[in-house]
Structures are given as C-alpha cells and as structure tokens.
FIKOLGU-777241 format. One record per residue: residue in three letters; x, y, z of N, C-alpha, C in turn. Coordinates in steps of 0.001 Angstrom, whole numbers, plus 500000, padded with zeros to 6 digits. Example, Ala and Ser with C-alpha at 12.3 -4.5 7.8 and 13.67 -1.06 7.14 Angstrom:
# residues 2
 type  neast nnorth    nup caeast canorth   caup  ceast cnorth    cup
  ALA 513190 494310 507800 512300  495500 507800 513200 496700 507800
  SER 512850 497750 507080 513670  498940 507140 512900 500030 507870
END
This chain:
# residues 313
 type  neast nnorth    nup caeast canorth   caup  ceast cnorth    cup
  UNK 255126 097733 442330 254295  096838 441550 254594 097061 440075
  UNK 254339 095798 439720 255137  096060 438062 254028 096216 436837
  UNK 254062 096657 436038 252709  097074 435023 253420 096401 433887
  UNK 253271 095873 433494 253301  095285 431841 252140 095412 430737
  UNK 252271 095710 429230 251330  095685 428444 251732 094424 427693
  UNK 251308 093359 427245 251960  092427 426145 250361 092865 425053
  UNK 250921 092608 423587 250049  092341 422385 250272 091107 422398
  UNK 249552 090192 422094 249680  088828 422399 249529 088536 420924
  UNK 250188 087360 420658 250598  086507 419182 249334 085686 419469
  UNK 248402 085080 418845 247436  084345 418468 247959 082611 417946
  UNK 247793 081983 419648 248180  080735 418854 246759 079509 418197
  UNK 247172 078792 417255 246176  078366 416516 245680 077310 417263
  UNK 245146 076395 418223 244779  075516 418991 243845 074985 419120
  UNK 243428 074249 419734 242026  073891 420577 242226 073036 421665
  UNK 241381 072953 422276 241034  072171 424130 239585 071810 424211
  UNK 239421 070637 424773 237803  070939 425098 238150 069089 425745
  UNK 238325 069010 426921 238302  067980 427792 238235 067712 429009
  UNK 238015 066392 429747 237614  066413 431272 238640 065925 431653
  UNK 239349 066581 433199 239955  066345 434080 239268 065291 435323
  UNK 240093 064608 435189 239839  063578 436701 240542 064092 437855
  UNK 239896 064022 438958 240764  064139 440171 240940 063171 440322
  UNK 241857 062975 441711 242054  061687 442351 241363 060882 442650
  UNK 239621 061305 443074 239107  060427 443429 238680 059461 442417
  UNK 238891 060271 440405 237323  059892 439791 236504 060243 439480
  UNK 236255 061046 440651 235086  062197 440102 236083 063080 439151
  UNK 234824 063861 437826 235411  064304 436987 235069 065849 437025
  UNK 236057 066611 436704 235558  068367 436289 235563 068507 435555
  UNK 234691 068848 434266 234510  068914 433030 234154 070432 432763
  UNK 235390 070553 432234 235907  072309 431679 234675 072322 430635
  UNK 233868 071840 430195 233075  072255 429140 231293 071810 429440
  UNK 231444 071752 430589 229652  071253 430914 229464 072772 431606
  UNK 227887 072600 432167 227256  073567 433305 226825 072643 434149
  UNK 226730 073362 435142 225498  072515 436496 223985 072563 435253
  UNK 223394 071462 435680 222238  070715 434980 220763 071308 436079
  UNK 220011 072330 435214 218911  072667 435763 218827 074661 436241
  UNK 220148 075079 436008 220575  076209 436530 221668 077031 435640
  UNK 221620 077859 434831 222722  078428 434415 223987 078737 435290
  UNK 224957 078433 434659 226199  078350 435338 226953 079364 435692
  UNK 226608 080245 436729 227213  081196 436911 228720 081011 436881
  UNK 228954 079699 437576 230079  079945 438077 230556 078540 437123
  UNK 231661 078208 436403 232157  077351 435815 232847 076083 436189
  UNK 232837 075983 438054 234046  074940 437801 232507 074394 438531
  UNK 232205 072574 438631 231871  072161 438510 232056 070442 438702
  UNK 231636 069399 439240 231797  068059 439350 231002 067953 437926
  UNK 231439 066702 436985 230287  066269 436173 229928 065320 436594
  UNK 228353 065666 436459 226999  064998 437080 227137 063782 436211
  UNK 227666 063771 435413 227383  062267 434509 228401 061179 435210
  UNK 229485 061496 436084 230429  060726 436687 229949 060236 438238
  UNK 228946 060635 438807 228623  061007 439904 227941 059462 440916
  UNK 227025 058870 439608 226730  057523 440342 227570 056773 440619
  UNK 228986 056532 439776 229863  055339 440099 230253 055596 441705
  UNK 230082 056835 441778 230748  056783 443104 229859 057469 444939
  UNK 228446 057159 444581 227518  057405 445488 228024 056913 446739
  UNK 228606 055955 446487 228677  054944 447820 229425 055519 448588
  UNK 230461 056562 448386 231851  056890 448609 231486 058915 449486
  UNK 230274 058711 448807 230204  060421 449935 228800 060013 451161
  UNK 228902 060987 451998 228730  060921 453248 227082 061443 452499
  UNK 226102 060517 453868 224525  060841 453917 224407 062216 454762
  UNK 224496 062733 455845 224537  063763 456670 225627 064370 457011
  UNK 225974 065413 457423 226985  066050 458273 227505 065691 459541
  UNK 228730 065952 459392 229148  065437 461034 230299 065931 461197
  UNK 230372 066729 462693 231584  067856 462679 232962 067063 463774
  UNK 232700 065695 463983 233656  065221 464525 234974 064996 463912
  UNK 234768 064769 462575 236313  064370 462041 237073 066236 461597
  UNK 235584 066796 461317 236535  068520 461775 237243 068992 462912
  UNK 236920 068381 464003 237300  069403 464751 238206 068230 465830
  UNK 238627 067042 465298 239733  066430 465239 240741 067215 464298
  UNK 240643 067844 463282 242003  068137 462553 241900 069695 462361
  UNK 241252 070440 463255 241400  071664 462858 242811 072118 463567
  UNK 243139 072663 462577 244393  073896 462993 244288 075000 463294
  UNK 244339 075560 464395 244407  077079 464306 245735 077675 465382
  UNK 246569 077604 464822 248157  077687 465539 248932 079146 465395
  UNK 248287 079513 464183 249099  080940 463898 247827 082025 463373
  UNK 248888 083376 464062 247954  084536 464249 248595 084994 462574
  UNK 249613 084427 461984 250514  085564 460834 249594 084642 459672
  UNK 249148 085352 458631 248440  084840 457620 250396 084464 456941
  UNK 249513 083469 455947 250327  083192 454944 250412 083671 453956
  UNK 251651 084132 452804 251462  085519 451871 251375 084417 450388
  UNK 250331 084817 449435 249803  084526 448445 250303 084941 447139
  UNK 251276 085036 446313 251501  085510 445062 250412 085693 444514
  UNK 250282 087084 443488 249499  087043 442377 249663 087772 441495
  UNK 249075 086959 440189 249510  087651 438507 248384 087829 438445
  UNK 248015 089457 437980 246811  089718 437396 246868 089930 435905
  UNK 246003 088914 435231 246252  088586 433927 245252 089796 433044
  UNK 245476 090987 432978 244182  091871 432693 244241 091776 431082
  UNK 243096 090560 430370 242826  090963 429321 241581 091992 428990
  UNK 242253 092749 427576 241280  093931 427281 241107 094013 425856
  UNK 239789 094603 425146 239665  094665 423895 240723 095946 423551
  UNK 240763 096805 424137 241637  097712 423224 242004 098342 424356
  UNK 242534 097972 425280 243379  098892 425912 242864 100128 426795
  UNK 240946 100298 426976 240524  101069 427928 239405 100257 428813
  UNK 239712 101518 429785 238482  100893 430939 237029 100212 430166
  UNK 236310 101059 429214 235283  100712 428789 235474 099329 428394
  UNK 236894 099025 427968 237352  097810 427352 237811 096621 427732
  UNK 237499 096762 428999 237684  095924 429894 239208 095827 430736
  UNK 239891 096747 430281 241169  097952 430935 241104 097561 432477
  UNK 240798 096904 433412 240276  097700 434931 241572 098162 435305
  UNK 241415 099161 436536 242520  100222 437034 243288 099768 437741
  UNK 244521 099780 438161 245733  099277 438844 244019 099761 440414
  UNK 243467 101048 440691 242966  101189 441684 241425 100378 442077
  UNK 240929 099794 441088 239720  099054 441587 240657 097470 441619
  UNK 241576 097538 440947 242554  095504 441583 242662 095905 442770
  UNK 243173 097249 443586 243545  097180 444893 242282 097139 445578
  UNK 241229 097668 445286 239921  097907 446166 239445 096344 446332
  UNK 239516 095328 444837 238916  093976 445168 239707 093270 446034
  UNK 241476 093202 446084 241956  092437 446922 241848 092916 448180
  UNK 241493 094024 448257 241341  094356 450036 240176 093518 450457
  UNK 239095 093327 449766 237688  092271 450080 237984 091396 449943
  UNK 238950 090624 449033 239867  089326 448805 240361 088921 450371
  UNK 241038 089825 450359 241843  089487 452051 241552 089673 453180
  UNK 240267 090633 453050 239098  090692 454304 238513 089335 454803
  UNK 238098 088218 453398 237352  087511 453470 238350 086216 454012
  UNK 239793 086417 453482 240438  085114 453788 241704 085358 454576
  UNK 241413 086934 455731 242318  086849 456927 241604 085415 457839
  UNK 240623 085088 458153 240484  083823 459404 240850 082984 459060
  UNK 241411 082458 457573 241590  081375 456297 243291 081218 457171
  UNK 243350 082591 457356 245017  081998 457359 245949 082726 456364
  UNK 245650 083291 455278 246120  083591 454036 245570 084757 453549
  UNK 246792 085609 453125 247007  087108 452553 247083 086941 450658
  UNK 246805 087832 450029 247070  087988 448970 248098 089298 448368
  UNK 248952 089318 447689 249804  090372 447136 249854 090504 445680
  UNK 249437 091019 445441 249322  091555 443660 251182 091627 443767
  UNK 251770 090555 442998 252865  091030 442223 253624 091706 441126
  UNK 252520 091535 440407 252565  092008 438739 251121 092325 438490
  UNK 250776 093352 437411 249689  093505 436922 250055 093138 435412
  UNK 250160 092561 434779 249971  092283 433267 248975 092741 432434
  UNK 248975 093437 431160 247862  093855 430492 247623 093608 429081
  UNK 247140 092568 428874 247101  092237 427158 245960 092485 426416
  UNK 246319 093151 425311 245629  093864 424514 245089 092611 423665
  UNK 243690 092020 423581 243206  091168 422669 241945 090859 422635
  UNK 241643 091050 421203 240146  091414 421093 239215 089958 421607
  UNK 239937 089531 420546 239280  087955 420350 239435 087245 421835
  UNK 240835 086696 422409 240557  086164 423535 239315 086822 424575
  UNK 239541 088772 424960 238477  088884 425806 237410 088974 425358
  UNK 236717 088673 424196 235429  088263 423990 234930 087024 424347
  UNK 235998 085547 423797 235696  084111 423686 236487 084131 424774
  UNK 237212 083985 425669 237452  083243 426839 236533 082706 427713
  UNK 236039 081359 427809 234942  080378 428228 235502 079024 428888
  UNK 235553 078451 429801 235712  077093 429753 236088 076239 429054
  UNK 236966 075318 428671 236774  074427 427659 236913 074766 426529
  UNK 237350 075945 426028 237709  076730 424984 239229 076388 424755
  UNK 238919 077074 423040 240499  076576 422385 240971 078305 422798
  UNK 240028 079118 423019 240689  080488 423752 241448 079955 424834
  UNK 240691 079450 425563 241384  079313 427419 242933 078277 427056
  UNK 242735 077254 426303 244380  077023 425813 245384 077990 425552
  UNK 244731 078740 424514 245894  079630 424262 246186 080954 425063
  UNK 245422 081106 425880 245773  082112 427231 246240 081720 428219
  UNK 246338 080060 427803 247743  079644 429303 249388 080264 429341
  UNK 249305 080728 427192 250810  081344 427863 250812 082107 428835
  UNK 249760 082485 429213 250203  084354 430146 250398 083194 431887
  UNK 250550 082494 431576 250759  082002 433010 251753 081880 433739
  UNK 251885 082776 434897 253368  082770 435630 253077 082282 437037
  UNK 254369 081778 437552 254869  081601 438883 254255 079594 438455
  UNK 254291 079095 439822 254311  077605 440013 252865 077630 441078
  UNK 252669 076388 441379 251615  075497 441943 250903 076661 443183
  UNK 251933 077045 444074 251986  078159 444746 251286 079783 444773
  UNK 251340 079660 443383 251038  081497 442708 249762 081450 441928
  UNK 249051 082254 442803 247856  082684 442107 247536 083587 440736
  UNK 246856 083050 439289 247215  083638 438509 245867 084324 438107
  UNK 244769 085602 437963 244131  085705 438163 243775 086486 436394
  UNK 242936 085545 436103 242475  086254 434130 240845 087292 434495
  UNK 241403 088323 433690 239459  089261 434108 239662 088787 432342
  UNK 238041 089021 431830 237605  088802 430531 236260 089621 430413
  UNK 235635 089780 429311 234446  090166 429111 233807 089023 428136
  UNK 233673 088022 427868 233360  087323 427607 231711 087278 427011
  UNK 231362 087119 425677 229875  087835 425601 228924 085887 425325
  UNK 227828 086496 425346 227017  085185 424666 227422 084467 425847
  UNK 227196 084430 427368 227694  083160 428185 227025 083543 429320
  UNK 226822 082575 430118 226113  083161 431535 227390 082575 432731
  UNK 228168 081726 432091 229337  081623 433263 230432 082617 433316
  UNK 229564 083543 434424 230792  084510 434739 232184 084643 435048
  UNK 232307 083609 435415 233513  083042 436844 233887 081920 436357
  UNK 235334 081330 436808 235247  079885 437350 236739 079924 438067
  UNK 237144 078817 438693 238453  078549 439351 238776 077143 439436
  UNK 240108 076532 438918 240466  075380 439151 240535 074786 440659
  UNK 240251 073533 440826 240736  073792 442035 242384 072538 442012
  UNK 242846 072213 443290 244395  072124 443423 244489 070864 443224
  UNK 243465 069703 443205 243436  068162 442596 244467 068543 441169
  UNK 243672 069617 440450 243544  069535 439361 245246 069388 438324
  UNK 245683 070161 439389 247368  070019 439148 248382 068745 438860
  UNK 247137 067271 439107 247895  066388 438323 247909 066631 437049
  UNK 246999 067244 436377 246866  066887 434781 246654 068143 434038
  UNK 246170 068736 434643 246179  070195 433685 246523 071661 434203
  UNK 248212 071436 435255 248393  072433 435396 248447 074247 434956
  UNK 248563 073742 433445 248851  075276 432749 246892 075834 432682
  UNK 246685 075041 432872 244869  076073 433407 244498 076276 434890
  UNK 245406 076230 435614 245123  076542 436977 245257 077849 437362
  UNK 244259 078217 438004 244246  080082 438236 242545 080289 438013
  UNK 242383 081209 438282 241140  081868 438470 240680 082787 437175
  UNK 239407 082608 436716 238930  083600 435335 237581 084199 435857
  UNK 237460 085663 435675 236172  085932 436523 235563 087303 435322
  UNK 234564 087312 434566 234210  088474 433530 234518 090133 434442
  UNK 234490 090927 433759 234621  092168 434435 233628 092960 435553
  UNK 232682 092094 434356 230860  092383 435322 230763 092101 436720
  UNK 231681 090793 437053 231213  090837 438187 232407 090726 439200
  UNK 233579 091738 438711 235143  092396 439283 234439 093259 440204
  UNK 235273 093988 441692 234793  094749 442069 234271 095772 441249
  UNK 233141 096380 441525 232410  097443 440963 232421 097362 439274
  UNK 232045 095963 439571 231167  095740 438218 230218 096213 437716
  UNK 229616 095680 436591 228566  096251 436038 226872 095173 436583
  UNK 227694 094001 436493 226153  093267 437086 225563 093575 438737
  UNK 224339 094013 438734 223669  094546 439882 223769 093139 441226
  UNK 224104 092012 440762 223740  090891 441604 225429 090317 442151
  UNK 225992 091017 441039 227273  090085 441475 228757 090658 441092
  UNK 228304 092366 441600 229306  093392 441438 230044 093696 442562
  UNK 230022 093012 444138 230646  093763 444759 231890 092926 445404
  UNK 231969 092055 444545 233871  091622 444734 233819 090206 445051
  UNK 232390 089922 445877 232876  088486 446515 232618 087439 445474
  UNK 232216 087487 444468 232648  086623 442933 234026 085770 443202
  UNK 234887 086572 443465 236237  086506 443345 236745 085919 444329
  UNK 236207 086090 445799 236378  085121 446827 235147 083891 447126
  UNK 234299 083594 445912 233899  082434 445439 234986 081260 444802
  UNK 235676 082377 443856 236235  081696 442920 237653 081143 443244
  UNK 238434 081782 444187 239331  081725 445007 238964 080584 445955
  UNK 238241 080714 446439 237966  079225 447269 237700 078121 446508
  UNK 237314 077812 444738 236993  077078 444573 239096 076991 443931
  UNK 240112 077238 443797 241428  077582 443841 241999 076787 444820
  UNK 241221 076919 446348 242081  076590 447649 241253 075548 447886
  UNK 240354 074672 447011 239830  072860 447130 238379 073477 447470
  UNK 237781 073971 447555 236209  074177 448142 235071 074046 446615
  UNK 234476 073130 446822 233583  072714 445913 232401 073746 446287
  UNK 231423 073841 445892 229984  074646 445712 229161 073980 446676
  UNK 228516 074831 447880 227693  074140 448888 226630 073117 448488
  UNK 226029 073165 447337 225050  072471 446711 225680 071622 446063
  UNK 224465 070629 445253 224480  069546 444802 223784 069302 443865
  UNK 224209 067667 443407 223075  067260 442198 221737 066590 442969
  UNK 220804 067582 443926 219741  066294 444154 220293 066689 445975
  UNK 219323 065641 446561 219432  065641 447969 219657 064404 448834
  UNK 220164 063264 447970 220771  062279 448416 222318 062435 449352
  UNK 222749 062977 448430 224454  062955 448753 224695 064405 449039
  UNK 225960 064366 449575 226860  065799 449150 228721 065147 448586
  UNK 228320 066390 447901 229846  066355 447364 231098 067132 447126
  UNK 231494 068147 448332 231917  069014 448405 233085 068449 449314
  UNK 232869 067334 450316 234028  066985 451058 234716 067852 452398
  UNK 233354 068412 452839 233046  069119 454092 232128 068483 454556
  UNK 232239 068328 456368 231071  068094 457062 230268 068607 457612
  UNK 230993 070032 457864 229660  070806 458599 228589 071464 457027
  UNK 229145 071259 456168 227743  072268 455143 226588 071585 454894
  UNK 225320 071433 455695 224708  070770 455114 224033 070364 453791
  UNK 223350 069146 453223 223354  068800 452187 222368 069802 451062
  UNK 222850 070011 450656 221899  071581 449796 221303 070926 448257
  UNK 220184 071167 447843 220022  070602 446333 220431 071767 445372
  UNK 220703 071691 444011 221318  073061 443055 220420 074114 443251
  UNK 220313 075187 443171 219720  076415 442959 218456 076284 442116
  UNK 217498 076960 442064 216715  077105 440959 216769 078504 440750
  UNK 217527 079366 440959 217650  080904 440416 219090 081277 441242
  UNK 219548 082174 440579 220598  083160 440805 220268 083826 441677
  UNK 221252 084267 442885 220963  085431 443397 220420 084872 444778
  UNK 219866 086687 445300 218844  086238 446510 219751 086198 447317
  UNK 218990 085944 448564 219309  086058 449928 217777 085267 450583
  UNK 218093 084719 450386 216111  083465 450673 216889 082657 452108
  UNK 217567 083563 453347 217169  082956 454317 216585 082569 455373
  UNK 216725 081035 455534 215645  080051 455904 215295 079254 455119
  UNK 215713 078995 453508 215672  077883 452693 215846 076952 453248
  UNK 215258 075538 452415 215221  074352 452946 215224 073479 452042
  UNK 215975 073135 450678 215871  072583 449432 216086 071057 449846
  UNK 216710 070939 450789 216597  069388 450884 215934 069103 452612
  UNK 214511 069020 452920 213697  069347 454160 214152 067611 455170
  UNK 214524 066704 454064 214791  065660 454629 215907 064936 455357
  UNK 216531 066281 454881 218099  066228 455867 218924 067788 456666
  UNK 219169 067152 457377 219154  068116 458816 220087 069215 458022
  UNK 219276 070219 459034 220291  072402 458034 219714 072480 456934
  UNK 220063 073678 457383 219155  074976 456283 220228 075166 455232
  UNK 219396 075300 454229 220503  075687 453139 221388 077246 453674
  UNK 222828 076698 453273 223860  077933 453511 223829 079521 452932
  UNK 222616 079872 452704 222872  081256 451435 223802 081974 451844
  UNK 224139 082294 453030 225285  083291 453161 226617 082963 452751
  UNK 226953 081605 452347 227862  081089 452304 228901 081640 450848
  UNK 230115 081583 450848 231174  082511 449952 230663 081727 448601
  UNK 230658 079962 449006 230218  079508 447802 229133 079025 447559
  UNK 228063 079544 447525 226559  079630 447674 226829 080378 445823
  UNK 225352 080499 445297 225117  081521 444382 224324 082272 444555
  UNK 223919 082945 446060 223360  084315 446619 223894 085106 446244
  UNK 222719 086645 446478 223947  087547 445701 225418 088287 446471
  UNK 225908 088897 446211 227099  089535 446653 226795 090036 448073
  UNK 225827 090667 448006 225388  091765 449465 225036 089691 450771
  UNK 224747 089214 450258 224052  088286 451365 225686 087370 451588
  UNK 226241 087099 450539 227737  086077 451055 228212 086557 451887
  UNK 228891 086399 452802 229486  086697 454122 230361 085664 454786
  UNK 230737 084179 454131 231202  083716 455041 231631 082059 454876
  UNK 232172 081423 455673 232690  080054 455575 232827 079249 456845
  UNK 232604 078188 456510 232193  077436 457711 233716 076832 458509
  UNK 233888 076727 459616 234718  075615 460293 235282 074925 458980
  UNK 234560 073822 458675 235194  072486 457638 235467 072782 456467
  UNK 235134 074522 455927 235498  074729 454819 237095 074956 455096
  UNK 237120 076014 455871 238718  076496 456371 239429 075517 456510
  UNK 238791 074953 457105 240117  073180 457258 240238 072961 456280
  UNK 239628 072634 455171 239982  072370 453837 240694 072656 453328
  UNK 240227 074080 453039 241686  075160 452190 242846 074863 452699
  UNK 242824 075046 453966 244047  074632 454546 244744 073287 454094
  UNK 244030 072321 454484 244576  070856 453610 245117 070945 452174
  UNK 243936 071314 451379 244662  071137 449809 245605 071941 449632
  UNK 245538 073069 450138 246624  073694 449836 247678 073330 450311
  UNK 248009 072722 451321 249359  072036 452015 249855 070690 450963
  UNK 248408 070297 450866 248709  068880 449705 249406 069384 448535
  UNK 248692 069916 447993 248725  070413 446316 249541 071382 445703
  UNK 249820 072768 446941 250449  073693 446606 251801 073801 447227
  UNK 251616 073231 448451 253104  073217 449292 253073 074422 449911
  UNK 252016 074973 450355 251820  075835 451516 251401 075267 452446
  UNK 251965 074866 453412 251430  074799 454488 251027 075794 455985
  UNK 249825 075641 456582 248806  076383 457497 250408 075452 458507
  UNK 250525 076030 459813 250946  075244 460852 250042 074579 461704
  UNK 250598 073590 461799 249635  072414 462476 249087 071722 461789
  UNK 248869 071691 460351 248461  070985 459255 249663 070019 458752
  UNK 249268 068507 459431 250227  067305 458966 249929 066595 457727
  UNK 250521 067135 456566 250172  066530 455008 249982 065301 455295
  UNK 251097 064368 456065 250268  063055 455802 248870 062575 456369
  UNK 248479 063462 457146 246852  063266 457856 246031 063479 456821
  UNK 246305 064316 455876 244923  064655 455081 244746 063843 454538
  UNK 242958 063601 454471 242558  062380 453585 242358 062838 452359
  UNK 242113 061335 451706 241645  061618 450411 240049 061612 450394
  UNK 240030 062533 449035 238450  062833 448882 238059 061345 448061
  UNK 237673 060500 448926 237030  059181 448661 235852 059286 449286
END
C-alpha cells in the first residue's frame, strides 16, 4: 500500500451549483433536507420535486424487484480506493487518521457490502497537509472545487476525502453515479473525522457513516422523504418514510407516514439512526447498486443486463 504526503498549492476558485440527473430531479450541492439538519449532504432538492410527482410510485411493490434481481455470483467484485486524508497539520489530533483505523473502517465497509456483491481495496492512502481546506470543506464550496485536484482513478474508483470541517452539521455526503454526466471531478465520498471509524461523535462513530455514504456512491437515495405522499428513492420494497425529526435513535416501530403500508426502516444503512441500530439493506436496494453501477460505472454484477435497467422516471 502506497503512503503519500502532498502540501497542496491553494487554488483560487469557487463552485456553488445544482446538478440535474437524468430524470430532472435536481441534487443541489448547496441546500439541506428542509425541517432536519443535514447530517448527511447529498440530497434531492425539494424545490424541484413537484414538477415531477406524477412520475414516482404511491406504495411499494416488490414485483418489478424480484423480476430483475441478480444473484449469480458467490466472488464479490473488487472496488478501487483513494483515501484522500486531509489534515490540519499532519497529526492524529489533526485529523491525521492511521493507515490502522482506514483498515479497521473498511473491514465494516466490506462486512456491510459482501451480500452487495462488492469488495473494497484501499490502493493508495494520500495525505495532504491543509489547514484551510480541512476546516471549510462543505458541499457546494469553492473548498470542495479545489480539492477535486486530489482526485484519482475514473468512473470505476472510489475516491474517499475525511475532513474536520467546523461550524456545519453535515457530516457526510456522497455523489451518487447519475451524477457523472456533469460533474464528474466531485464524485467520491466526503465524511468529517467525527464520524470515521472510532470517531469522536457518540451517535455516529462506529463506521457505518461511511457505508451510508457509499451507498449513496452506488445510486441509493435516503429511505425518507419530503412528506408522505410520494417516495423518491427509486426502490420498491422501502416503504414510504416522511424526513426525520431528530438524529439518531433506534425508535423501532415508527410510523411517520401511518397512511401507507410499513414501518419506517430505522435499521436501514440509509436511515439517520444511530450507528449501533443500522444494520442493513433491503432486496431493491441491492438491485440498485447493482444497476447504477453497471450503468454509470461499468461494473457490472453478473446477470445484470444494462439495457434492462430503467430509468429513474
């Protein structure tokens, strides 16, 4: 495994705009979910959301899943990854983390996404010394522009930024693989240190942050929603969930939307329960990953026929 230190040159920039996917619906690198601090950064914007009501599903329904599920191979598929370790000065206190807690999180990384199909391999550890980026690295930032230089490998390769990031409540976020029409050089995963394995935050220190954020990487939107009309995640088995009103928890037996069939998912990877209660992913999520990633990245799961996958209409 290869260790690199870079001092990074400071380029002068700015960014602050919304990506369209294919469908329309928009991800807006610079909003939060509306009603809930944003733990987690990636996000549909709610302001794009009526044009296209008509176009997502009222209830769940596991028939068009389990028409296209694949499950053909026992050998996971192997995952590149750049760990982008920015640090204020070059120590642990500094947001430094150890060549040995990266290995402890990807072992929970790959715990969580052996049934997925897919392995992860730290290729490189990279380590850049910079004050300013790991303070301001945020969403929608003229930081997060200029920390796309550190970006290696193609569509394929997972590029993974830690930060300490102060003044922000979005810990996390992850592109997901739509996103690669238009703003490839921000694709990859950004997650604060706090909530890296054996972090410092009590709610969201014990790794699965990261296999939140990773799934939102391999196409998996956030089990919840704006409201309890629709869903918009582009799975059928999750039922329709309304946003959070708190962080955290393990409240199961919730019922945020009582008027449509299932319990809210808390155990779910992309839930915002805490670390100790996530545990898991449904049938139609796995099919998913599997899809976009065959679409978008050019990995393909076997048994997954790119031209079958639909579009998220």
């Amino acid at each position: 495994m290869l260790c690199t230190t870079l001092w990074s040159t400071i380029l002068a920039s700015s960014a602050c705009f919304t990506i369209a996917s294919a469908t329309g619906l928009h991800v807006d690198r610079s909003r939060r979910l509306v009603g809930v601090d944003a733990l987690c950064g990636t996000a549909i914007d709610p302001s794009t959301i009526a044009a296209f009501r008509g176009n997502a599903r009222n209830q769940p329904s596991t028939s068009s899943i389990l028409a296209r599920r694949a499950d053909n191979s026992s050998v996971p598929l192997p995952i590149d990854v750049y760990m982008q370790i920015l640090s204020a000065d070059g120590t642990e206190e500094g947001g430094n983390i150890s060549d040995e807690t990266i290995g402890k999180q990807f072992t929970v990384l790959n715990e969580a996404f052996l049934h997925v199909g897919f392995q992860f391999r730290v290729v490189d550890i990279i380590r850049t010394i910079n004050e300013r980026w790991y303070h301001n690295l945020t969403p929608g930032s003229s930081i997060e522009e200029e920390v796309t230089v550190l970006r290696k490998g193609g569509n394929a390769t997972l590029n993974v930024y830690t930060m300490g990031a102060l003044n922000t409540s979005t810990q996390a976020w992850g592109s997901v693989p739509s996103e690669l029409q238009y703003h490839s050089q921000y694709d990859g995963v950004t997650i604060n240190g706090t909530a890296f394995l054996g972090g410092s935050d009590p709610v969201y220190g014990l790794g699965r942050s990261m296999i939140h954020e990773v799934g939102h990487w391999f196409g998996l939107y956030h089990t919840f929603a704006y409201g309890c009309e629709k869903s918009y995640d582009y799975v059928d088995d999750t039922p329709i969930e309304n946003q959070p009103i708190a962080l955290g928890g393990c409240d199961v037996g919730r019922d945020s939307c009582p008027d449509q069939p299932g319990l809210d998912l808390v155990h779910n990877y992309m839930s915002y329960s805490s670390d100790e209660c996530r545990d898991s992913f449904t049938p139609g999520q796995v099919q998913r990953m599997r899809e976009q990633m065959a679409k978008w990245r050019g990995i393909v799961y076997p048994g997954i026929v790119v031209g079958d996958i639909p579009d998220d209409v």
